[in-house]
C-alpha positions in Angstrom: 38.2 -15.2 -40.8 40.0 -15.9 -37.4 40.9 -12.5 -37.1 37.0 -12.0 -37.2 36.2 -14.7 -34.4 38.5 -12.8 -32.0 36.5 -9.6 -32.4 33.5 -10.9 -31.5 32.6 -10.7 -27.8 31.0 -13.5 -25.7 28.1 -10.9 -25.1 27.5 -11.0 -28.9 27.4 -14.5 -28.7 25.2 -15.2 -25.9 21.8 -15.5 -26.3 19.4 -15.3 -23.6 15.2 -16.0 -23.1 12.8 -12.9 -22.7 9.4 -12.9 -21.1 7.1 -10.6 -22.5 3.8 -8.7 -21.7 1.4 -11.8 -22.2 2.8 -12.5 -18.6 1.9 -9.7 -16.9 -0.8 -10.1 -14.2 -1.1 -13.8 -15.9 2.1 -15.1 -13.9 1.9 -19.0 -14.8 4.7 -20.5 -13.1 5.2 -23.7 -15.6 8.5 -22.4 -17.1 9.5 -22.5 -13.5 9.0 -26.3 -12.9 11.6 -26.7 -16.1 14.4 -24.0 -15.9 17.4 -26.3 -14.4 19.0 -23.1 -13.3 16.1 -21.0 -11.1 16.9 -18.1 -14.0 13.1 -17.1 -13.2 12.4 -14.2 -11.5 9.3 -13.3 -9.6 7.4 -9.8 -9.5 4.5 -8.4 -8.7 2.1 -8.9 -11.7 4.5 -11.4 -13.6 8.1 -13.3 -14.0 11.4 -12.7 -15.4 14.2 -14.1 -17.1 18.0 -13.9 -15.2 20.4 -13.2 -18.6 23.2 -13.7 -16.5 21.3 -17.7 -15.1 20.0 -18.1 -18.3 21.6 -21.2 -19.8 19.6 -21.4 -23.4 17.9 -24.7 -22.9 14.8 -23.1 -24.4 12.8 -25.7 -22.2 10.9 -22.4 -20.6 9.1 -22.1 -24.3 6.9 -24.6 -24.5 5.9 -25.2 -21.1 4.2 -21.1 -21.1 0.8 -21.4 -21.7 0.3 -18.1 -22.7 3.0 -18.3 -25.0 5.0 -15.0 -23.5 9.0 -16.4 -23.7 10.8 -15.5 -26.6 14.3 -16.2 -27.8 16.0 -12.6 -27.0 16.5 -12.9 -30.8 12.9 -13.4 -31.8 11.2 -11.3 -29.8 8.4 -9.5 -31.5 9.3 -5.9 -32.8 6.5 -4.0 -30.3 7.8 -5.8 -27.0 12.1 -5.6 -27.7 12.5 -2.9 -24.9 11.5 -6.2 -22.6 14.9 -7.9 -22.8 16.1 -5.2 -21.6 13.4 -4.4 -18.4 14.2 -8.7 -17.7 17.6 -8.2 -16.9 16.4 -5.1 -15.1 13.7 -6.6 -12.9 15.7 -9.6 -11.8 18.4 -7.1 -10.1 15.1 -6.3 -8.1 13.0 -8.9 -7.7 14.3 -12.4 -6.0 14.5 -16.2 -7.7 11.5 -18.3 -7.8 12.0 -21.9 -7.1 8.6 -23.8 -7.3 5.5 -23.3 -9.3 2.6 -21.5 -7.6 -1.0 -20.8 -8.7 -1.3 -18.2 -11.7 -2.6 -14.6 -10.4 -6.7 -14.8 -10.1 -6.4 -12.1 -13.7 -5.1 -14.9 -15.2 -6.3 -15.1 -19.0 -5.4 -17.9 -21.2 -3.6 -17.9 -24.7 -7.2 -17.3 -27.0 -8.0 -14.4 -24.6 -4.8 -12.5 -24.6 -5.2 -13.0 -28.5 -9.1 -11.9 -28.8 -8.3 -8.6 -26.6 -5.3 -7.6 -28.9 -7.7 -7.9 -32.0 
């Protein structure tokens, strides 16, 4: 069983947040006011999770109103390639440290759902 433990990387251990499409051109800053590690990244149209800042607090979660962080674990089948485009987009975009308005195509939670069916 030890022998087991040492095989396993600290990559396969870590765990890291995701921010998926329900973000983009939403761009709620919330999870911003909670991270306790500016792992938020900010891009044009919407934010992103630093893997490498990310500390698993999972406080980011339930402050999104439209409900777009995951668990890199439980991210929904359709959007896995984002965990991937997160760690991406925060080599190119910079930190964001406070909260700012939402984008003016901001759409809440019920009409993200209504206009995916």
């Amino acid at each position: 069983m030890l022998e087991a433990l040492n095989r396993i990387s600290i990559e396969e251990l870590s765990m890291t947040y995701t921010v998926t499409p329900n973000c983009d051109n939403c761009k709620y800053t919330d999870c911003v006011e909670v991270c306790p590690v500016e792992a938020f990244h900010e891009g044009p149209t919407m934010l992103y999770i630093n893997p490498e800042t990310c500390i698993d607090c999972n406080a980011c979660v339930e402050e999104c109103p439209v409900e777009a962080i995951y668990a890199d674990v439980d991210v929904p089948e359709k959007w896995a390639s984002y965990t991937a485009l997160n760690e991406e987009k925060c080599e190119e975009y910079p930190v964001i440290e406070e909260a700012k308005d939402p984008l003016p195509t901001a759409r809440t939670l019920e009409e993200i759902q209504a206009a995916e069916g």
